[in-house]
mmCIF file of the N, C-alpha and C atoms, coordinates in Angstrom:
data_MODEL
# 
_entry.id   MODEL 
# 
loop_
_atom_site.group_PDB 
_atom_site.id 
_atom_site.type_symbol 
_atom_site.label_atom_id 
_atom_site.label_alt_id 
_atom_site.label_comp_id 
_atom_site.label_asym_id 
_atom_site.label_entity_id 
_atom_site.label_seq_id 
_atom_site.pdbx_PDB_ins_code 
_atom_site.Cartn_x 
_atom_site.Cartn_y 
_atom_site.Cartn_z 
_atom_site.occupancy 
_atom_site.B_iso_or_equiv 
_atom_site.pdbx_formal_charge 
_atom_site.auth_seq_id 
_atom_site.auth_comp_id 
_atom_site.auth_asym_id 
_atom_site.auth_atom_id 
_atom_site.pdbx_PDB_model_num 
ATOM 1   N N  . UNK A 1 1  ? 0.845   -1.174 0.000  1.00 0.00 ? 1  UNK A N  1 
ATOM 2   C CA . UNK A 1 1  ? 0.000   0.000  0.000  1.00 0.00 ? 1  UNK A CA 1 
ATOM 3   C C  . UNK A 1 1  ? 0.892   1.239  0.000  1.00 0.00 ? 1  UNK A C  1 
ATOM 4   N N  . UNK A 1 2  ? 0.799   2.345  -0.904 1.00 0.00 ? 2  UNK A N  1 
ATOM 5   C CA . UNK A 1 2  ? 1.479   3.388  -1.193 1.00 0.00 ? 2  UNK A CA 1 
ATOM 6   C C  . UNK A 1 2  ? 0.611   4.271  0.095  1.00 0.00 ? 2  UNK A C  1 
ATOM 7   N N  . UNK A 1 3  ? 1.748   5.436  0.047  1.00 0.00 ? 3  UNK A N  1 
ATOM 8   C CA . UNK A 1 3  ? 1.853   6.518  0.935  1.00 0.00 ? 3  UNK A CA 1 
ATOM 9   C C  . UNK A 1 3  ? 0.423   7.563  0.395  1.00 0.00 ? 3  UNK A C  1 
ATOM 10  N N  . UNK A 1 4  ? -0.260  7.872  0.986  1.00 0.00 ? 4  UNK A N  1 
ATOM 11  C CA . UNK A 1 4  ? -1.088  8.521  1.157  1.00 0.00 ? 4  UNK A CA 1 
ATOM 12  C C  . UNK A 1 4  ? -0.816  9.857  0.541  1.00 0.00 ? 4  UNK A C  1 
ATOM 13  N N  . UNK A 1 5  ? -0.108  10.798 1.864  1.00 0.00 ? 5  UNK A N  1 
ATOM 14  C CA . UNK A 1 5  ? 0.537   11.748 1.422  1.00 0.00 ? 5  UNK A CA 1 
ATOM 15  C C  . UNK A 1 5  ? 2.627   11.935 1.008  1.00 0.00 ? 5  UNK A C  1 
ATOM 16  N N  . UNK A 1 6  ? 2.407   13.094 0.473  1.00 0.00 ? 6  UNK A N  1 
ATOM 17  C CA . UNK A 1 6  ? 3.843   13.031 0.568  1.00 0.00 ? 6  UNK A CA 1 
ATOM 18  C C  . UNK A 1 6  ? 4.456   14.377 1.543  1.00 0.00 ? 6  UNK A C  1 
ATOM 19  N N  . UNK A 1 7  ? 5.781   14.414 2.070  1.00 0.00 ? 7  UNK A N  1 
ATOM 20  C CA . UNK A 1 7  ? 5.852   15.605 2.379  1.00 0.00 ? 7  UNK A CA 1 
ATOM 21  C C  . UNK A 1 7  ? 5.499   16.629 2.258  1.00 0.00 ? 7  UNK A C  1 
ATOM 22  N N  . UNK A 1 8  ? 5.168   17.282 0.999  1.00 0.00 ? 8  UNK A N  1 
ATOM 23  C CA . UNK A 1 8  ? 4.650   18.702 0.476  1.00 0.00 ? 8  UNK A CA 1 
ATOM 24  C C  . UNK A 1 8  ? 3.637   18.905 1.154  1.00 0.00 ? 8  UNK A C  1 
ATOM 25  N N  . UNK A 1 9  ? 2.689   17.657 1.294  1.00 0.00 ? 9  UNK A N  1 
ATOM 26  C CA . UNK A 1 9  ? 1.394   17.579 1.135  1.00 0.00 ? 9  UNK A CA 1 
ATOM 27  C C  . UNK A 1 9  ? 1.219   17.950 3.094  1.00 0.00 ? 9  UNK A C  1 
ATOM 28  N N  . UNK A 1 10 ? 2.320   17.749 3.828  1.00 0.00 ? 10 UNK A N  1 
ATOM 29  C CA . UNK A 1 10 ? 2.122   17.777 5.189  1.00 0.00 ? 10 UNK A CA 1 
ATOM 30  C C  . UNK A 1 10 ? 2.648   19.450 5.198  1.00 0.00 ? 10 UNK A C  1 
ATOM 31  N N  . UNK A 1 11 ? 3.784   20.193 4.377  1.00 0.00 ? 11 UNK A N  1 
ATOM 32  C CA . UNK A 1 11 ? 4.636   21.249 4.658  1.00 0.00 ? 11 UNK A CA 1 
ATOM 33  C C  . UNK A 1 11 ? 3.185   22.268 4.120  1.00 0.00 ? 11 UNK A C  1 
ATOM 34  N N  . UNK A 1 12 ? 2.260   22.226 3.077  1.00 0.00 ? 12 UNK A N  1 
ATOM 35  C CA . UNK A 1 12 ? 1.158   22.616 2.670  1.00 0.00 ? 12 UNK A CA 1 
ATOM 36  C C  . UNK A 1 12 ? -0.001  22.892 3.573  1.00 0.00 ? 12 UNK A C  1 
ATOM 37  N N  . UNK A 1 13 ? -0.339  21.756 4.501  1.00 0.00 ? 13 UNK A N  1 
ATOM 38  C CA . UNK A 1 13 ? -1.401  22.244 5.501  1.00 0.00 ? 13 UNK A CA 1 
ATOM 39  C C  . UNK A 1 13 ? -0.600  22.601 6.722  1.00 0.00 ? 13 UNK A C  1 
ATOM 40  N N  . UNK A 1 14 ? 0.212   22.278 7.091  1.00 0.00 ? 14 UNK A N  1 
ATOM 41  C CA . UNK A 1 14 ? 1.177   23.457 8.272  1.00 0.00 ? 14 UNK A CA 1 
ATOM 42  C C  . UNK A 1 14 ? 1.005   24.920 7.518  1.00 0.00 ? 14 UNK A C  1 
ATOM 43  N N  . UNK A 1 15 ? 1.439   25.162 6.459  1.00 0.00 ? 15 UNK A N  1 
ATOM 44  C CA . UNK A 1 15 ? 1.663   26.677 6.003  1.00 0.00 ? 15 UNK A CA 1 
ATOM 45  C C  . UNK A 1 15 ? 0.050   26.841 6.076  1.00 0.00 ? 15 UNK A C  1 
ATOM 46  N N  . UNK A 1 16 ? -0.991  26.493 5.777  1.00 0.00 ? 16 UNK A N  1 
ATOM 47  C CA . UNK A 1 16 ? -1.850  27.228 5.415  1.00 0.00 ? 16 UNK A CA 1 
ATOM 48  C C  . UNK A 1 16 ? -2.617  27.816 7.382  1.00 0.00 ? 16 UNK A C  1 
ATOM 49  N N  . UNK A 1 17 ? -2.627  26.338 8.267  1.00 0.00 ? 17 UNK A N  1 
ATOM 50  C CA . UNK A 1 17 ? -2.369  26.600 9.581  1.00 0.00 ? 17 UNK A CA 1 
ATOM 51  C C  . UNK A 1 17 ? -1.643  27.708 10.272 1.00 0.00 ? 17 UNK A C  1 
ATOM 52  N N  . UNK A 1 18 ? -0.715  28.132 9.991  1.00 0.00 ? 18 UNK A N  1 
ATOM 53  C CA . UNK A 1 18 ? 0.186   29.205 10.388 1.00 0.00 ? 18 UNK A CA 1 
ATOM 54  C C  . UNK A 1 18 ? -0.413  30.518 9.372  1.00 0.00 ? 18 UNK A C  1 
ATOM 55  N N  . UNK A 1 19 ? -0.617  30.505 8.803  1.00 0.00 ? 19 UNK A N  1 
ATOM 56  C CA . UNK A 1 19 ? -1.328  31.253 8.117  1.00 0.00 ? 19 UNK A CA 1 
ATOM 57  C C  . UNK A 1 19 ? -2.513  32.105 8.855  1.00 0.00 ? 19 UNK A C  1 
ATOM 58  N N  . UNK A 1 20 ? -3.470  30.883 9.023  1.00 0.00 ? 20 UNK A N  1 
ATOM 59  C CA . UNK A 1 20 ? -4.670  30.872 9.504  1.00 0.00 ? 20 UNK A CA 1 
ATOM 60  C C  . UNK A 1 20 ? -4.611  31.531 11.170 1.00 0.00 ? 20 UNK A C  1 
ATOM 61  N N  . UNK A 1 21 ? -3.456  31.303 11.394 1.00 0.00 ? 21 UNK A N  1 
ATOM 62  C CA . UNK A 1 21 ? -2.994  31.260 13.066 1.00 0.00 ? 21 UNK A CA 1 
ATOM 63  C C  . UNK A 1 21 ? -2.769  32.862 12.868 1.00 0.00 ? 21 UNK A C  1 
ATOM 64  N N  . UNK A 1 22 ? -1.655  33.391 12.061 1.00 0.00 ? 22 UNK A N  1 
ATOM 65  C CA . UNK A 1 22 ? -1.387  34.898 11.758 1.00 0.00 ? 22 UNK A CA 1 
ATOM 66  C C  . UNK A 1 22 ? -2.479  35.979 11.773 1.00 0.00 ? 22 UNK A C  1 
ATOM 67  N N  . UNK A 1 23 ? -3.635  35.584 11.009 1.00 0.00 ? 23 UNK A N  1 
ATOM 68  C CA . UNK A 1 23 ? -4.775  36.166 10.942 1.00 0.00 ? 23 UNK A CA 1 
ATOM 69  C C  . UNK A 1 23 ? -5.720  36.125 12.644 1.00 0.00 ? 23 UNK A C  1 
ATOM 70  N N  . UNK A 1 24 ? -5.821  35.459 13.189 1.00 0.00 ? 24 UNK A N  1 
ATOM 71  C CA . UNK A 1 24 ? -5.788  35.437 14.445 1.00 0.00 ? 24 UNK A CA 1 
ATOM 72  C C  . UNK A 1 24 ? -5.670  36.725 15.388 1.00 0.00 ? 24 UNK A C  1 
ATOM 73  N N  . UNK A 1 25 ? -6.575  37.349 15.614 1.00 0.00 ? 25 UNK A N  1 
ATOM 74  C CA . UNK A 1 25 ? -5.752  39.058 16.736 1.00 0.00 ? 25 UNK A CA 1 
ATOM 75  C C  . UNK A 1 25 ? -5.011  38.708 17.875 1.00 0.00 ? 25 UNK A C  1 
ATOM 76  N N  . UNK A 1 26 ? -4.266  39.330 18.373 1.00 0.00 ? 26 UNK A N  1 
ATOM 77  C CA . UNK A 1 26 ? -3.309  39.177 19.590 1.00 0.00 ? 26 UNK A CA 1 
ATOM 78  C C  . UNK A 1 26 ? -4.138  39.580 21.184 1.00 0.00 ? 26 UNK A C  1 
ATOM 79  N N  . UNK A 1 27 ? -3.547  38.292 21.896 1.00 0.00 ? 27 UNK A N  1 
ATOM 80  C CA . UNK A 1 27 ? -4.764  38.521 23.139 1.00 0.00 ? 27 UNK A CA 1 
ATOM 81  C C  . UNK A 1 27 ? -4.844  40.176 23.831 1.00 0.00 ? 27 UNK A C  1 
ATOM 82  N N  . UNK A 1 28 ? -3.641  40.674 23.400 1.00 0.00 ? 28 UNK A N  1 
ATOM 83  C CA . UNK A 1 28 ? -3.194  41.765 24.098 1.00 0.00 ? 28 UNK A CA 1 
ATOM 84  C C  . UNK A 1 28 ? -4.533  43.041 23.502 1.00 0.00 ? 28 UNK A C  1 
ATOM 85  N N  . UNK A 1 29 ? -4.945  42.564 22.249 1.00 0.00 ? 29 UNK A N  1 
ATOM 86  C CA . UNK A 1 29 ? -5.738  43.616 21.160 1.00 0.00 ? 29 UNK A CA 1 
ATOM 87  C C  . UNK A 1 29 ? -7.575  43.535 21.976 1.00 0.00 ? 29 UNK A C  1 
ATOM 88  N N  . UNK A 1 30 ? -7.343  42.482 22.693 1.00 0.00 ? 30 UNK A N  1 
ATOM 89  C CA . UNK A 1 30 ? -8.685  42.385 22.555 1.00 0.00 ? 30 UNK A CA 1 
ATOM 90  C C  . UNK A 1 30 ? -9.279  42.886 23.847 1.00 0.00 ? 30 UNK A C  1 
ATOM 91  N N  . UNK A 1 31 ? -10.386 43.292 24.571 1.00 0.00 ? 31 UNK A N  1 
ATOM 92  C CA . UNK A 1 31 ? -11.014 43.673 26.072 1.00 0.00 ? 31 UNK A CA 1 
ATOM 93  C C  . UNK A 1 31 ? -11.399 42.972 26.878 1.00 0.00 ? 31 UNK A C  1 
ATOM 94  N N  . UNK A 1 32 ? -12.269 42.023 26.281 1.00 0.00 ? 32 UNK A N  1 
ATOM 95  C CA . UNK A 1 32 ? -13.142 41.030 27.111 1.00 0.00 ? 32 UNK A CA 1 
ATOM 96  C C  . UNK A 1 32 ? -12.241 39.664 27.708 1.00 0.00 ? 32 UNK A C  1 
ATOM 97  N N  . UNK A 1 33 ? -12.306 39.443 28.673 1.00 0.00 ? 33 UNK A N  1 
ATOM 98  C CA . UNK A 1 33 ? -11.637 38.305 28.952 1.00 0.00 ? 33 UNK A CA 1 
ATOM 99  C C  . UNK A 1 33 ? -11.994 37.235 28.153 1.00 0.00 ? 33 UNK A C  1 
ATOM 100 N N  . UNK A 1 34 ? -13.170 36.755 27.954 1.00 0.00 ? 34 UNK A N  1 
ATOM 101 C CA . UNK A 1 34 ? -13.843 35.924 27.132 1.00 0.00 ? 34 UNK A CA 1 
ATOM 102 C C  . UNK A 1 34 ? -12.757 35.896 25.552 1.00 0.00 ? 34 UNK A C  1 
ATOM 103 N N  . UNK A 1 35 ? -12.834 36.530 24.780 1.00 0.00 ? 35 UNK A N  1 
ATOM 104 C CA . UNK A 1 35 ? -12.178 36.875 24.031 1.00 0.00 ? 35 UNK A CA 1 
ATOM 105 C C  . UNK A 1 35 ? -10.641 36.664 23.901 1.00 0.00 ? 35 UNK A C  1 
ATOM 106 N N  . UNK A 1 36 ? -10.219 36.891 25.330 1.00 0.00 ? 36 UNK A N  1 
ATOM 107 C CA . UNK A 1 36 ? -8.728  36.709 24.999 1.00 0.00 ? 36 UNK A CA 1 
ATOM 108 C C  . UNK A 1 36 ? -8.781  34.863 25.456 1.00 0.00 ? 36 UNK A C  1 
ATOM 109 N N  . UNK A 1 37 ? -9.517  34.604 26.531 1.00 0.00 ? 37 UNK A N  1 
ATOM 110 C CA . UNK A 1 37 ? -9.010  33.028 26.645 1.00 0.00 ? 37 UNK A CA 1 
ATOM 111 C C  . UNK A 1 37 ? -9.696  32.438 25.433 1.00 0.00 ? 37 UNK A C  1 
ATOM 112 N N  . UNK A 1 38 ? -10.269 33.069 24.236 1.00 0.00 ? 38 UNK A N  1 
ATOM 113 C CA . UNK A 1 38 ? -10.915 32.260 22.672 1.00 0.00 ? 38 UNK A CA 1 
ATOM 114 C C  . UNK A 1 38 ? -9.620  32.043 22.394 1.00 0.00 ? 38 UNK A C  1 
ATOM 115 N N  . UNK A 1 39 ? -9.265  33.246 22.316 1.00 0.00 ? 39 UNK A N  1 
ATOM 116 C CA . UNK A 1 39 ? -7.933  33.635 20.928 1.00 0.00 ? 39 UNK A CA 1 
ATOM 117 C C  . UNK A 1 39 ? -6.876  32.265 21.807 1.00 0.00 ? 39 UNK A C  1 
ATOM 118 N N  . UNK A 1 40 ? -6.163  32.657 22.718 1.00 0.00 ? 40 UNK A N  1 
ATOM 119 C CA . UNK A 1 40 ? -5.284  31.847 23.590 1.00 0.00 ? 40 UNK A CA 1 
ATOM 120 C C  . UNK A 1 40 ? -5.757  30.259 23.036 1.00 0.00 ? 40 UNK A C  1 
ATOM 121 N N  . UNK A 1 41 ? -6.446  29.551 23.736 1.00 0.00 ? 41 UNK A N  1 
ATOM 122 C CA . UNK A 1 41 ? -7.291  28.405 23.058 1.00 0.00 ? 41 UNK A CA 1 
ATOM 123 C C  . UNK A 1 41 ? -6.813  28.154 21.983 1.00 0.00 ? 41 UNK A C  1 
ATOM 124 N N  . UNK A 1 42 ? -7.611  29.020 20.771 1.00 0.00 ? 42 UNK A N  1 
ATOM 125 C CA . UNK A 1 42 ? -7.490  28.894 19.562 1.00 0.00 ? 42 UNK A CA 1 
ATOM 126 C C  . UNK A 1 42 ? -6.338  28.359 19.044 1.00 0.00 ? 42 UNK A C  1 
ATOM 127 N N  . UNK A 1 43 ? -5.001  29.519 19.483 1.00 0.00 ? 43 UNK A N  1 
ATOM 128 C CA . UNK A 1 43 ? -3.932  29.224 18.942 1.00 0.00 ? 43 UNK A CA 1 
ATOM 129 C C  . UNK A 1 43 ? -2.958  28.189 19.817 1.00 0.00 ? 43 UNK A C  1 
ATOM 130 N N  . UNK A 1 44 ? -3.202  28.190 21.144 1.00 0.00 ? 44 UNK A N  1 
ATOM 131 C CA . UNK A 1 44 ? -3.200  26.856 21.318 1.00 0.00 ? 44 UNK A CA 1 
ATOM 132 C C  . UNK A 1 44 ? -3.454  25.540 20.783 1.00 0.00 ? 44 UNK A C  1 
ATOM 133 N N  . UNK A 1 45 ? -4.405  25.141 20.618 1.00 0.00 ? 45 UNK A N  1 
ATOM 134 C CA . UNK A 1 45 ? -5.161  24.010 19.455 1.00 0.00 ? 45 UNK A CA 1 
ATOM 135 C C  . UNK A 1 45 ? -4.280  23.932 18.236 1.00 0.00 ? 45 UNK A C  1 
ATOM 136 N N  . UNK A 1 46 ? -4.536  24.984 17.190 1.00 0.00 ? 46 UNK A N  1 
ATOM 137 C CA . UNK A 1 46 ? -3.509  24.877 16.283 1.00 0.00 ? 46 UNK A CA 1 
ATOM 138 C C  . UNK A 1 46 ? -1.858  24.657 16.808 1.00 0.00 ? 46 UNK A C  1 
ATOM 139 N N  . UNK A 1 47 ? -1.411  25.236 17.572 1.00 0.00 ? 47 UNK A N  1 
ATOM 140 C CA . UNK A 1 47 ? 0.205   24.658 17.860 1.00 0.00 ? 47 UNK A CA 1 
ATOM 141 C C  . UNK A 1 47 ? 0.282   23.309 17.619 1.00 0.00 ? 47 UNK A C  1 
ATOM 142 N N  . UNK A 1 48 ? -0.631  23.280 18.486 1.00 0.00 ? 48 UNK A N  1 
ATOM 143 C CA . UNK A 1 48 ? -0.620  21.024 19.069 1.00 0.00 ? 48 UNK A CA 1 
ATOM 144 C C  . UNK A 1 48 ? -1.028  20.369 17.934 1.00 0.00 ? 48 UNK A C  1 
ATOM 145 N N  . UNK A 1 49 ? -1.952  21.286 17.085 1.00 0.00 ? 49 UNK A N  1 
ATOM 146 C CA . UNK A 1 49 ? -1.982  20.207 15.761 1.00 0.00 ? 49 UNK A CA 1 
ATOM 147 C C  . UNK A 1 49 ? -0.976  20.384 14.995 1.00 0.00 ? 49 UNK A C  1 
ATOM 148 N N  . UNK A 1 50 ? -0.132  21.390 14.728 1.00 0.00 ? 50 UNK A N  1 
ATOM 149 C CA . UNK A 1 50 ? 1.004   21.763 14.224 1.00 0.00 ? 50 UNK A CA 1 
ATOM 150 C C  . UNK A 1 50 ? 2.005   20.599 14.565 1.00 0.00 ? 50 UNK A C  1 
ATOM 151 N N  . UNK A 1 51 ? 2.180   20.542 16.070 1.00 0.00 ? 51 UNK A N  1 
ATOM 152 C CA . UNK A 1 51 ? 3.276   19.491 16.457 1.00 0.00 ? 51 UNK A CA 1 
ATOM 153 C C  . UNK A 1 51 ? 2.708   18.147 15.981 1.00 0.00 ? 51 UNK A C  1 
ATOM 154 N N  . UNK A 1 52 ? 1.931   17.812 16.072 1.00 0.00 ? 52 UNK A N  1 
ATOM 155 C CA . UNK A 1 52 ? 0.680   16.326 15.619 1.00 0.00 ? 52 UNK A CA 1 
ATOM 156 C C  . UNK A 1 52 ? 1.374   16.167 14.220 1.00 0.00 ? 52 UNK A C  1 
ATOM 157 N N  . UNK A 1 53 ? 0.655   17.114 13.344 1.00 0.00 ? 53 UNK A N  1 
ATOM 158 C CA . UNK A 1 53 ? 1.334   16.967 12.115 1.00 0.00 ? 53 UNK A CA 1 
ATOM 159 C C  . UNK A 1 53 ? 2.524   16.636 11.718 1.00 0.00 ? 53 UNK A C  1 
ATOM 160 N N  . UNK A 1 54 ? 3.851   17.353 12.253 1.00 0.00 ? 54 UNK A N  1 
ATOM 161 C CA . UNK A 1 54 ? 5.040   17.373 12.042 1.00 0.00 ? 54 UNK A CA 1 
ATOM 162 C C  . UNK A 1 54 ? 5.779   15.804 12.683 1.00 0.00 ? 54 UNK A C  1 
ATOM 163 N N  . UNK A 1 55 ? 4.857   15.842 13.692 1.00 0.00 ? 55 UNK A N  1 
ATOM 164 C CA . UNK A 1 55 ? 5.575   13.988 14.186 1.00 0.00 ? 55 UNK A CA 1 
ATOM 165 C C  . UNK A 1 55 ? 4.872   12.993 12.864 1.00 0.00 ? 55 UNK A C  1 
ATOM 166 N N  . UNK A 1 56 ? 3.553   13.538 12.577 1.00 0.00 ? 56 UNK A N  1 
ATOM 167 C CA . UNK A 1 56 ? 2.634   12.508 12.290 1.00 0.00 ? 56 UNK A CA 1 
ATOM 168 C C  . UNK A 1 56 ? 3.944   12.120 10.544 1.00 0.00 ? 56 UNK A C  1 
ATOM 169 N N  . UNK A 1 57 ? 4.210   13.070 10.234 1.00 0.00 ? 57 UNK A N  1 
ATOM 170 C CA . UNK A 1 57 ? 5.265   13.587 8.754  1.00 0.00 ? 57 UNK A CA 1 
ATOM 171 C C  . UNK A 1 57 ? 6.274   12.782 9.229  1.00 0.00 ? 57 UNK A C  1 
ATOM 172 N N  . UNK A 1 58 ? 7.113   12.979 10.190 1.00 0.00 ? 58 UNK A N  1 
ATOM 173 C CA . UNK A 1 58 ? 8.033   12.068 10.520 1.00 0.00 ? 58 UNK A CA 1 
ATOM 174 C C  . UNK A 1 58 ? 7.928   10.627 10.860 1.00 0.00 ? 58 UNK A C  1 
ATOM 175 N N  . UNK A 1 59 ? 6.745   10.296 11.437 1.00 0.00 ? 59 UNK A N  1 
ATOM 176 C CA . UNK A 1 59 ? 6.929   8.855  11.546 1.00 0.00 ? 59 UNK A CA 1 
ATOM 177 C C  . UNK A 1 59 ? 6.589   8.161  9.856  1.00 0.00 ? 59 UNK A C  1 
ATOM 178 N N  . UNK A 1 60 ? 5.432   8.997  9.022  1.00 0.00 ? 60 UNK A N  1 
ATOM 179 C CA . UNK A 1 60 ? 5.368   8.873  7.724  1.00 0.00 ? 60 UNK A CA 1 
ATOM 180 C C  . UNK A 1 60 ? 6.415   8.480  7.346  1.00 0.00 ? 60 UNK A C  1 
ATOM 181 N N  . UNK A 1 61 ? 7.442   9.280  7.323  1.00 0.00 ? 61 UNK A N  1 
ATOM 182 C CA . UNK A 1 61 ? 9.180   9.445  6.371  1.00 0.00 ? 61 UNK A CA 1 
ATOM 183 C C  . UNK A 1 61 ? 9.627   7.952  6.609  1.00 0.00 ? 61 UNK A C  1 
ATOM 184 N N  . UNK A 1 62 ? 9.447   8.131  7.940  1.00 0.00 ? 62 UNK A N  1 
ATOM 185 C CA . UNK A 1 62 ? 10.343  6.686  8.534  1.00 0.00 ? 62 UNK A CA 1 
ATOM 186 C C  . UNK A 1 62 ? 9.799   5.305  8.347  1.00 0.00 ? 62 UNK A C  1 
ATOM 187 N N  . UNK A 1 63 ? 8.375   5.219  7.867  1.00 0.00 ? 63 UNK A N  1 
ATOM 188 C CA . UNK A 1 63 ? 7.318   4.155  7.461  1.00 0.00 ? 63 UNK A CA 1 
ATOM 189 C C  . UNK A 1 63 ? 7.005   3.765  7.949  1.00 0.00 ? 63 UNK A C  1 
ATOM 190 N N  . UNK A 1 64 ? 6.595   4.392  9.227  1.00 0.00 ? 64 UNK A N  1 
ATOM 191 C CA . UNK A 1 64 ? 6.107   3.657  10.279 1.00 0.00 ? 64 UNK A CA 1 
ATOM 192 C C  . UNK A 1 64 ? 3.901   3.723  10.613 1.00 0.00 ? 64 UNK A C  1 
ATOM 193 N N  . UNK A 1 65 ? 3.838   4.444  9.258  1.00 0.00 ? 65 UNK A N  1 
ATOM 194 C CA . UNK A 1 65 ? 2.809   5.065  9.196  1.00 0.00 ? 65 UNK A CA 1 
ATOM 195 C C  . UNK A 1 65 ? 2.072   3.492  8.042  1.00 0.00 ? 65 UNK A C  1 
ATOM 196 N N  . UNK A 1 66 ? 1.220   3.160  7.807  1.00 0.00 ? 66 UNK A N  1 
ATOM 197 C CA . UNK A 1 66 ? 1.173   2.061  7.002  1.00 0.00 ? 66 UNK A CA 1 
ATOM 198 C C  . UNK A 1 66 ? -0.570  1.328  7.413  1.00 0.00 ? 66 UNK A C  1 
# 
């Protein structure tokens, strides 16, 4: 069984993630507490899927993915 994805295909949804993360306002911008623990959260979540991804790419490489 062939590989699903290939690298690009993992370096592609990280960039568009970080992307998505940039657009994001800074907790510092915002008033409401509510608001800043969203944003915080938010980009929290994305980090950890960020790191998810990047192991998930590496164990891929190594073929351990199958």
């Amino acid at each position: 069984m062939g590989r699903i994805m290939d690298a690009i295909h993992y370096d592609k949804i990280a960039d568009k993630l970080i992307q998505f993360r940039s657009k994001i306002p800074q907790e510092g911008d915002l008033a409401s507490r509510l608001g800043k623990n969203a944003v915080f959260e938010l980009k929290k979540q994305i980090d950890d899927l960020l790191w998810q991804i990047d192991n998930y790419a590496k164990w891929d490489d190594k073929g351990m993915i199958r």
